[in-house]
N, C-alpha and C positions, 0 to 999 in steps of 0.2 A: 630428801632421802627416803627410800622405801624401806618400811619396815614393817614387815608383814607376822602378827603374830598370832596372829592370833589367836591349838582349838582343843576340841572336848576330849574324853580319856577315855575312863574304862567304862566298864556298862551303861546304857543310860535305866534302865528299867531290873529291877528282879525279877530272874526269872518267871512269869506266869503259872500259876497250878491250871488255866483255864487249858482244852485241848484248843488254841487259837494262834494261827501262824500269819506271817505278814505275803504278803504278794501284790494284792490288787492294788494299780497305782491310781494313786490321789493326789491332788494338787492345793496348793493354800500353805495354809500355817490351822494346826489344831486347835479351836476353838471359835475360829473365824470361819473355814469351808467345811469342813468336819469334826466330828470326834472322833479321838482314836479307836474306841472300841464302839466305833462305827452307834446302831440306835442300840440303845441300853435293853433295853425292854424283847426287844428280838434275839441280840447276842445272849443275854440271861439264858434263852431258852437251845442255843446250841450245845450247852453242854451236859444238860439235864438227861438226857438220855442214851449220852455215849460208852456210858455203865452199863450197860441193860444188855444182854445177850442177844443179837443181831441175825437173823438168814442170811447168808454170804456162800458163793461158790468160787470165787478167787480164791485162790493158794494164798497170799499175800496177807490175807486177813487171820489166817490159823499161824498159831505160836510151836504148834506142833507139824511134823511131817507129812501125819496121817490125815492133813483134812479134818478129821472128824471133831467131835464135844473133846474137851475138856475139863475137869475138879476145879469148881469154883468154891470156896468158903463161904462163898456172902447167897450162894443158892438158896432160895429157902428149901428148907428139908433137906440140903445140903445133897443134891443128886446130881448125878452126871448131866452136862449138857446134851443136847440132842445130835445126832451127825448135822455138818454145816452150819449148826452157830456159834458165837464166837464172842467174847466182850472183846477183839481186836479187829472190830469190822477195818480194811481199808477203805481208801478214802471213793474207790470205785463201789466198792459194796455202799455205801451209804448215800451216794449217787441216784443207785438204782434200786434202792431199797425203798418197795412204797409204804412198808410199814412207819419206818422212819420220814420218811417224807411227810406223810402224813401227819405225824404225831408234831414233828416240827410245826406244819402249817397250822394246828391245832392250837398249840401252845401262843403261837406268834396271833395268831386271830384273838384271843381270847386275853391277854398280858399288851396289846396294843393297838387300844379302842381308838385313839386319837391321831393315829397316823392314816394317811392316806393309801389305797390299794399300790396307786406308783411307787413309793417312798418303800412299801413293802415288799414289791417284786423284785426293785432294786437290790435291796439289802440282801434279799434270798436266791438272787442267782450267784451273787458274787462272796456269799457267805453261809451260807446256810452247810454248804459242804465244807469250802475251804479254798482261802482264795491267794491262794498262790496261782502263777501264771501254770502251772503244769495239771492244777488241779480239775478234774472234770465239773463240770455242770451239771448241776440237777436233772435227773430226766424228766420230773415233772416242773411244771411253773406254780408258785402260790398258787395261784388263782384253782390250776388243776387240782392239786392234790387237794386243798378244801372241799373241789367238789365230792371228790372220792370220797368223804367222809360222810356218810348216810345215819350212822347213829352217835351220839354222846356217848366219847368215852368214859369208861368208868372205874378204865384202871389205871395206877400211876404207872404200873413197871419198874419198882422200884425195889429195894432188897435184892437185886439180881434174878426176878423176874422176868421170864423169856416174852420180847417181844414179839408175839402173834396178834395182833390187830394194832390198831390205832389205840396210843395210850395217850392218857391226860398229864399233864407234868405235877412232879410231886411240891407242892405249895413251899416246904421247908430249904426244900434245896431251890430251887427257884429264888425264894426270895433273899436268901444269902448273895447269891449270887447277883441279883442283879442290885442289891444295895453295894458289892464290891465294884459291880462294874461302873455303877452311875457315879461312885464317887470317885474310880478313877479318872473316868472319863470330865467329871466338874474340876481335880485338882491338874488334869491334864490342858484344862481348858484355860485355868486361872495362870499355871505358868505361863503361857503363850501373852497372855492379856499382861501380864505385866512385865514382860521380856520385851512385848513391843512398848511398853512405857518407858522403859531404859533408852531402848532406842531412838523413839520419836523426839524425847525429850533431851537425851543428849545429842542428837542433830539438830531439833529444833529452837532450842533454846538460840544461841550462838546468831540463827535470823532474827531471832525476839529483839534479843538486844539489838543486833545491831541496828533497828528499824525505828529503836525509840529516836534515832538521833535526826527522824526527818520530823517527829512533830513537834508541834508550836508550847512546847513548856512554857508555863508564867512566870520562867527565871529568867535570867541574862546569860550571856556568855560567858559574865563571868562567874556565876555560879559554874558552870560545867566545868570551867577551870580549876576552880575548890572543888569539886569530886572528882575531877583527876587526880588530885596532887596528892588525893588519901586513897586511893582506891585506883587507881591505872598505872599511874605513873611510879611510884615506890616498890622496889624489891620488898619480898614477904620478908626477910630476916638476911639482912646484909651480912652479917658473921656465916653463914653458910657457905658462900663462894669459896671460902680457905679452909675450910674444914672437914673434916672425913666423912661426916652428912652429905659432900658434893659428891664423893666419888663414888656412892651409891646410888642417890637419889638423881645428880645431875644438877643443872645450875637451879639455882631457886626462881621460882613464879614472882613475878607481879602478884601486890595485892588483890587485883581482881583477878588474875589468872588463878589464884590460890581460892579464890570464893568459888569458880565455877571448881575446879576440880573437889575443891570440896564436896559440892553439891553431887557429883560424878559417883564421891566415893559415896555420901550418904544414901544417894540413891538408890546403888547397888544392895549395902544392907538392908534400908526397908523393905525393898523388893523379895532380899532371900528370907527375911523372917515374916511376911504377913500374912496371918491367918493360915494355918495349917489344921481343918478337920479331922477328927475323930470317929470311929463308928463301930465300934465294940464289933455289932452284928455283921460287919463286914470280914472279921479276921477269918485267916484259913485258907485264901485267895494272893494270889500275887507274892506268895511269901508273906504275907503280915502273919507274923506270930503275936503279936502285942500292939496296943496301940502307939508304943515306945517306937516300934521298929515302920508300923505306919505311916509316922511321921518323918523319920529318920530316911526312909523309901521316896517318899514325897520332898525333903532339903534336896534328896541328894540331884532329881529328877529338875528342882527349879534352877539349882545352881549351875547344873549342864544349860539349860535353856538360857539363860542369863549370860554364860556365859559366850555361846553361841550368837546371841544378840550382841555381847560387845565385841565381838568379832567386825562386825559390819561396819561399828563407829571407831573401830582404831585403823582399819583396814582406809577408810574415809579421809581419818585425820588426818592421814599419815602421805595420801596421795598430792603428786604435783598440782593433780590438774582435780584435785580438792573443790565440787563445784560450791561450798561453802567460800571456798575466798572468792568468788565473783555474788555472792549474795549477801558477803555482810564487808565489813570493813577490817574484817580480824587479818593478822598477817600470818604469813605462813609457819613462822617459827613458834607462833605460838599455840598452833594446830601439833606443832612435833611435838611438844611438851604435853599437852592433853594425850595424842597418842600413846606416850610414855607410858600415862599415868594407867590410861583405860589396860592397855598392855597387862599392866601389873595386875589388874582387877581381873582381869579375864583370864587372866592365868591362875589367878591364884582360886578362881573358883572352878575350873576346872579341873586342879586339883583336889580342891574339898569331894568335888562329885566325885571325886576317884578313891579318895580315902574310906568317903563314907559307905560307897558300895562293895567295895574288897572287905569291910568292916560286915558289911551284912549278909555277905558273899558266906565270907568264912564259918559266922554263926550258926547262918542255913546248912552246913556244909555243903555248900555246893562249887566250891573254888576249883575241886580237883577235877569236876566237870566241863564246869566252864572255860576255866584257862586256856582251856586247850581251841577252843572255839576260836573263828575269824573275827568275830567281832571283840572278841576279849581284849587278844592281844594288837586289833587296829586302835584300841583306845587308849592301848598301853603306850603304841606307837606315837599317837597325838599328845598324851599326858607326858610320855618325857622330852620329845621334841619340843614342846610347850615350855617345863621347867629348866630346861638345859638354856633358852632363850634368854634366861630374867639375867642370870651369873654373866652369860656372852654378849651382852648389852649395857652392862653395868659403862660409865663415862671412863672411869679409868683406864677398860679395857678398850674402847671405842674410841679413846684420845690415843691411845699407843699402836695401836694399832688397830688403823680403821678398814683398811683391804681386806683385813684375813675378819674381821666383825661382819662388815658388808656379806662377803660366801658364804659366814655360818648362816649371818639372820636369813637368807634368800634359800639357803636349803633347809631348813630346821624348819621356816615357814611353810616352803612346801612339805616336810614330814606333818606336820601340824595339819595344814589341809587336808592329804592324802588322809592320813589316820581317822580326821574327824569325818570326811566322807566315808569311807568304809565301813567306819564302827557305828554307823546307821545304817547303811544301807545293808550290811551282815545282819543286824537285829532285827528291823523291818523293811527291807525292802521300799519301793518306792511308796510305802501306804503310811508314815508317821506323819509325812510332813516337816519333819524336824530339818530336814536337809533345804529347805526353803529357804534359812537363813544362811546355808552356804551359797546358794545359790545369792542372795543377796551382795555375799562377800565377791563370791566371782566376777557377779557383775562391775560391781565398781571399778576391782582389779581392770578388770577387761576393756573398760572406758577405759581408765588411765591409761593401759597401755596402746590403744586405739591412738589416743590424741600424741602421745608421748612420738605417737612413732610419726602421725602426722605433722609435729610441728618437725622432725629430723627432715621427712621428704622433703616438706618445704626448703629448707637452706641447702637439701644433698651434701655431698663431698665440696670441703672447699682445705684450701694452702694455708698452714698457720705457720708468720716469720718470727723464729724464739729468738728475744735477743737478753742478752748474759748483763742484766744491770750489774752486780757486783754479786759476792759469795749469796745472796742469800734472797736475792728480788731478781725475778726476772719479766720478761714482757712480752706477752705473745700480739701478734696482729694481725688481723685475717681481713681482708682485703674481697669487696663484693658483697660482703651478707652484712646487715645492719639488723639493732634489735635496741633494746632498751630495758631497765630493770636487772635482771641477770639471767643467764644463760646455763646448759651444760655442756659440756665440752668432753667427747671421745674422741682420744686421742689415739688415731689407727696403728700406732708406727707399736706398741708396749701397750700390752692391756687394753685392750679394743672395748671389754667389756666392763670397763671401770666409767663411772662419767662425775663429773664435779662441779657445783656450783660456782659462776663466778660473778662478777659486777661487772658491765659493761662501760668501760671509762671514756670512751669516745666513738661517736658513731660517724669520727670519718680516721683516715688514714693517712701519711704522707709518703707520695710514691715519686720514682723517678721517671724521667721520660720513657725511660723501658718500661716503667712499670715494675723496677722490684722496691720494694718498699725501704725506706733508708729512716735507719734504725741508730739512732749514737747508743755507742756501744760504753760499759767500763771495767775496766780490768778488775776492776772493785780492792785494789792498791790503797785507797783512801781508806781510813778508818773513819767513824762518825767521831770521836771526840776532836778530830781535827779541825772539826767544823763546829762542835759547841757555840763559839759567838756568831758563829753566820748565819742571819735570819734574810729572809726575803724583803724587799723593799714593801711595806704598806699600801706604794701604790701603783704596784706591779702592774703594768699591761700585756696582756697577749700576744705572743710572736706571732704575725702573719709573714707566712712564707710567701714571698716576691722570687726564689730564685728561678731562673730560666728553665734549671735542669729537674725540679720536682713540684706536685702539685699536690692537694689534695683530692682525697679522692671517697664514694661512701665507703665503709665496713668499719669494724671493734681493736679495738683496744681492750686489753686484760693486764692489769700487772701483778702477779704473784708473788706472795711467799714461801720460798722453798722449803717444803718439810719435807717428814717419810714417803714414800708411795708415787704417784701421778707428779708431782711438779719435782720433786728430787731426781723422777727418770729423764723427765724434761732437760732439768738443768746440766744431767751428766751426761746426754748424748749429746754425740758431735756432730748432727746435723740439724742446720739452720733453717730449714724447713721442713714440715712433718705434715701429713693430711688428717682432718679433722671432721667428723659429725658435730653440727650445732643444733641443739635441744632448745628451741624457748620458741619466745622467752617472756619469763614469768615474772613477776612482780609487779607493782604500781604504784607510781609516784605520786604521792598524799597535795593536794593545792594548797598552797601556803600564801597566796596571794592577796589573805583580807589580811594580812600583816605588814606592819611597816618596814618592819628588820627579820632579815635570818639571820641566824648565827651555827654556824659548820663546824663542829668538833669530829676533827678524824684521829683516829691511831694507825701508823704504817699503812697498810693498804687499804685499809678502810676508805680512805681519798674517794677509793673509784666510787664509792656510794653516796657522795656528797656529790661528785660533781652535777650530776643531771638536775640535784635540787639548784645550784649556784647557777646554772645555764638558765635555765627557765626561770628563775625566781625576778621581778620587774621593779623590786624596790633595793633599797639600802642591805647590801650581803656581805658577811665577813666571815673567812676561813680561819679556824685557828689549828693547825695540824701540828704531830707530834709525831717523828719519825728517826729510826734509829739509822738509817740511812742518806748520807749527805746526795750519793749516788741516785736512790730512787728520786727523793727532792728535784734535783735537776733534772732527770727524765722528762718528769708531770709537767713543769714549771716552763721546760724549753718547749713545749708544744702545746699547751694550754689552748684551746678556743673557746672558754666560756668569755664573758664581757668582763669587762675591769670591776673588779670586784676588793675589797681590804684583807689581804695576805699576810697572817701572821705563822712561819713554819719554823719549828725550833729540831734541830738535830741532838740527837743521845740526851736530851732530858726530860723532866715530865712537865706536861700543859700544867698552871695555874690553874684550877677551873674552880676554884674560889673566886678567884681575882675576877676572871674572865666571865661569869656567869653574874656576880653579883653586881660588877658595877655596869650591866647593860641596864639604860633606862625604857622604859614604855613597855608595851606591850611587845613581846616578839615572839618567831618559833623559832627551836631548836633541833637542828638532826644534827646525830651522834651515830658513828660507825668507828670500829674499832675493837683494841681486847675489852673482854668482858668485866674486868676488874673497871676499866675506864669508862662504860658504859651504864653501871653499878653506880659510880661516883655521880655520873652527871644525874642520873634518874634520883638522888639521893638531894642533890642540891636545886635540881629545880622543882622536887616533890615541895620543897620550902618557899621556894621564891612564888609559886603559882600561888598560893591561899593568899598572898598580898598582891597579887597582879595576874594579867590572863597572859598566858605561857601554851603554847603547844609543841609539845615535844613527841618527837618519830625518830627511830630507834630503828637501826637499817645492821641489821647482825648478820657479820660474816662467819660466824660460829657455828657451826653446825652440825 
């Protein structure tokens, strides 16, 4: 199941007091390929003299009609400007301004000894004016305008001092500045660094483990059995499944599934609280009014990145073709439950980052500014498409209706993408960086949907024959395409764009000499209490069909439960064949063969996921199945071709699996498929039986 939730909200940054805008694109993640405010020490000196009264003959640059001076306050001696200069030089005027040029190259020679001429000329073409894509280029290079400079300057230009020659920059303002920008640029750098810690580590972990299981520990097997049976195989808190904690939360984790997501959640916090600098001498810049609001600027910016980065690991979790389940041994359902989780985490910090800046927004007053901006309200866009996800995901509403769950999460996702693209790409342009980790999330999406669509090419259009078990099981069979594990299935005839997981129950078919496939049908007239005392013979063998007129043939078998949605449309339409896309097919069937016994606990349809274990398994196997349908029973049963195996199937009552589990002797493994209350039970009874003997139990969940 895709579920895509991933993203960021409203502002990432407070407004800027620097004159400094986004354009030039850059590539990486900030603190890895660049910094944001590119080298410290050179930007310090862009804004040092954008005060200072300028020579300019573009119109563009005067605030007045007339071209000419204008009444500055901050003049010394407080006198009219000259005709043609201007404290609003444009961005053309200071281009071609060799005054300015010069004084820039001045400042930047003299404030950064330890950088190299390349490293310099770089920063100065693409920055020194202004590096939006529309914005002009220097007319001179570094290199030039240093030369131009023939004496030490030896004025700052500062007080609103008209610049006529080359000026030196003023030490006070300079060094405010560039202790604001160096520390943005180190708290800019630390988020990244530890945003990719979140990430690495909650992708990587998951191979960690699963890799311990190839080396040579100085325990037995049957140790790994006793840390299963406290730590893999037990539900985190059995009373959860029935209680109002489900229908929020969702079914409860495994022991271990509950460690790692722990670790998911704790990691998140360390991440947003560690180490946040101070710098008194920095305030006045970026909006810091306080060191209060510095810091508060600084959560709000880690918690966007953070949460940005669990974008990529729930977007991961959540895909089919998850290349985690071909690297470790984890199963796929237990990748949805992590996703859940990360889901919640990433949302819910994306909200903090929205809280806290509307918070800072306000106090600066600057909200009545902003709001109005594209990037405001794309982050507004992403922040409630985000929060409206957590409510329209909730189990209760995803159990009742899973169709109309499916559209919201797939468009609310995309609002989420689209918002969180925008509300970056409006703030900075392709120059933060930050959009890398979308670009991470795309990609994966974009795998998945690459292979998704490869594995459909592969099987194309094929014939699926629906046949009516009784009110409430029915059985599809598609003839031609084989697969194993489980499959998706679009069903072209209703909702083309719906697909649903199933278990593939036999990978052949029985067809007639024509070739249509012959189906016993049942009016479904029988009720299962009728059938209460009728069990299966113990030592049931498999029908092999001899007749004349049908054969077997390859392709699937499905038998469903008819609920709301895709199999209720199945069951009520009245044609007996439909054309079908096949998705797979995905899963894999765990070796169970250093065992002497399996033992098979199905519930209703569950069946289909046992039987691949029961076909392939070469020792002693015994099915014990619980089915509220006498009708589906004889379906399975009349066309069986796994080997003669011990058949224990009881209709309209519940399996022993006291009786059943404890008096099995020696070592064996157990696969359980079924409802999830029944699946709870077993993982509860052989959590106990394993610390006294070596037990392997696989848990094959039609739930989802």
């Amino acid at each position: 199941m895709q579920m895509h939730f991933f993203r960021a909200a409203l502002p990432l940054l407070v407004a800027p007091a620097l004159a400094w805008e986004p354009g030039h694109v850059r590539n990486g993640l900030v603190g890895f390929s660049f910094e944001l405010y590119g080298i410290a020490c050179a930007s310090a000196c862009q804004g040092v003299f954008r005060k200072t009264p300028i020579f300019c003959t573009d119109a563009s640059s005067f605030k007045s009609s007339s071209g000419s001076g204008h009444g500055n306050g901050n003049l010394a001696h407080d006198e009219e400007l000259p005709a043609n200069y201007t404290l609003t030089a444009s961005k053309k005027c200071l281009s071609q301004s060799r005054n300015f040029l010069t004084s820039e190259a001045y400042c930047v020679q003299q404030k950064c000894t330890n950088l190299t001429t390349w490293d310099l000329e770089e920063w100065w073409q693409f920055y020194v004016v202004g590096n939006l894509p529309s914005d002009p280029r220097p007319s001179l290079t570094y290199g030039a305008a240093l030369a131009l400079i023939t004496n030490t300057p030896t004025s700052t230009c500062s007080g609103g001092r008209i610049m006529n020659g080359t000026c030196k920059p003023d030490d006070k303002l300079y060094n405010s500045r560039f202790l604001a920008i160096s520390e943005y640029n180190r708290s800019g750098n630390q988020h990244e660094h530890l945003g990719m810690v979140v990430f690495l580590t909650s992708v990587g972990l998951p191979v960690v483990f699963s890799l311990l299981r190839f080396f040579p520990f100085p325990f037995s097997k049957r140790w790994l059995s006793l840390l299963n049976s406290y730590f893999i195989y037990p539900s985190l808190l059995r009373p959860w499944r029935n209680s109002p904690v489900s229908t929020v939360l969702g079914d409860p984790p495994t022991r271990g599934q509950a460690l790692f997501i722990g670790y998911l959640i704790l990691i998140n916090i360390i991440m947003s609280i560690f180490t946040y600098n101070t710098n008194p001498n920095a305030l006045g810049f970026f909006g810091w009014t306080s060191t209060s609001t510095q810091v508060m600027s600084a959560l709000g910016n880690r918690l966007g990145v953070l949460s940005f980065a669990n974008f990529g690991v729930l977007v991961l979790f959540s895909s089919r073709n998850n290349i985690l389940l071909w690297l470790t041994d984890w199963q796929h359902s237990t990748f949805v439950i992590l996703h859940r989780w990360v889901a919640r985490i990433a949302v819910l910090q994306a909200i903090l980052h929205s809280v806290i800046f509307l918070r800072d927004y306000i106090e600066a007053n600057l909200l009545a500014t902003d709001q109005t901006t594209p990037y405001w309200y794309w982050g507004c866009v992403g922040t409630i498409a985000a929060s409206l996800m957590l409510p329209l995901s909730l189990p209760v509403f995803r159990r009742r209706a899973y169709e109309v769950f499916l559209a919201t999460h797939i468009v609310f996702s995309i609002l989420v993408f689209l918002g969180s693209w925008y509300h970056i790409y409006c703030k900075y342009g392709h120059q933060s960086g930050y959009e890398t980790w979308l670009y991470i999330v795309f990609a994966i999406w974009g795998f998945d949907r690459v292979v998704r669509s490869m594995r459909m090419l592969w099987y194309g259009v094929h014939t699926a024959v629906i046949t009516h078990i009784d009110h409430e099981y029915i059985k599809v069979s598609i003839k031609g395409a084989v697969a194993d594990g489980h499959v998706y299935l679009y069903f072209l005839h209703s909702r083309f764009w719906e697909n649903h997981p199933f278990s593939v129950a036999s990978s052949t078919v029985q067809v007639q000499a024509d070739g249509i496939s012959t189906e016993r049908r049942s009016n479904g007239s029988e009720s299962p209490t009728d059938h209460e005392q009728k069990a299966l013979d113990s030592t049931a063998k498999p029908v092999t069909t001899s007749s004349n007129d049908s054969t077997l043939q390859p392709g699937m078998e499905f038998y469903l439960r008819v609920r709301d949605g895709a199999t209720k449309a199945l069951h009520l339409q009245c044609q007996s064949e439909v054309k079908v896309l096949i998705e797979g097919s995905y899963g894999r069937h765990e070796i169970l063969s250093e065992f002497p016994t399996l033992l098979c606990i199905a519930g209703g349809v569950g069946i289909t996921a046992c039987l691949p274990y029961l076909r392939a398994f070469p020792g002693n196997a015994t099915l014990h199945w619980g089915s509220r349908s006498q009708a589906l029973v004889d379906s399975l049963t009349s066309f069986s071709k796994f080997p003669a195996i011990n058949i224990d199937a009881v209709v309209g009552k519940r399996l022993d699996l006291i009786s059943i589990l404890g008096n099995q002797q020696g070592d064996f493994a157990v696969v359980v498929s079924g409802p999830p209350e029944m699946v709870d039970e077993v993982r509860k009874i052989v959590s106990k039986l394993a610390r006294k003997k070596r037990i392997k139990l696989v848990t094959e969940s039609f739930y989802w």
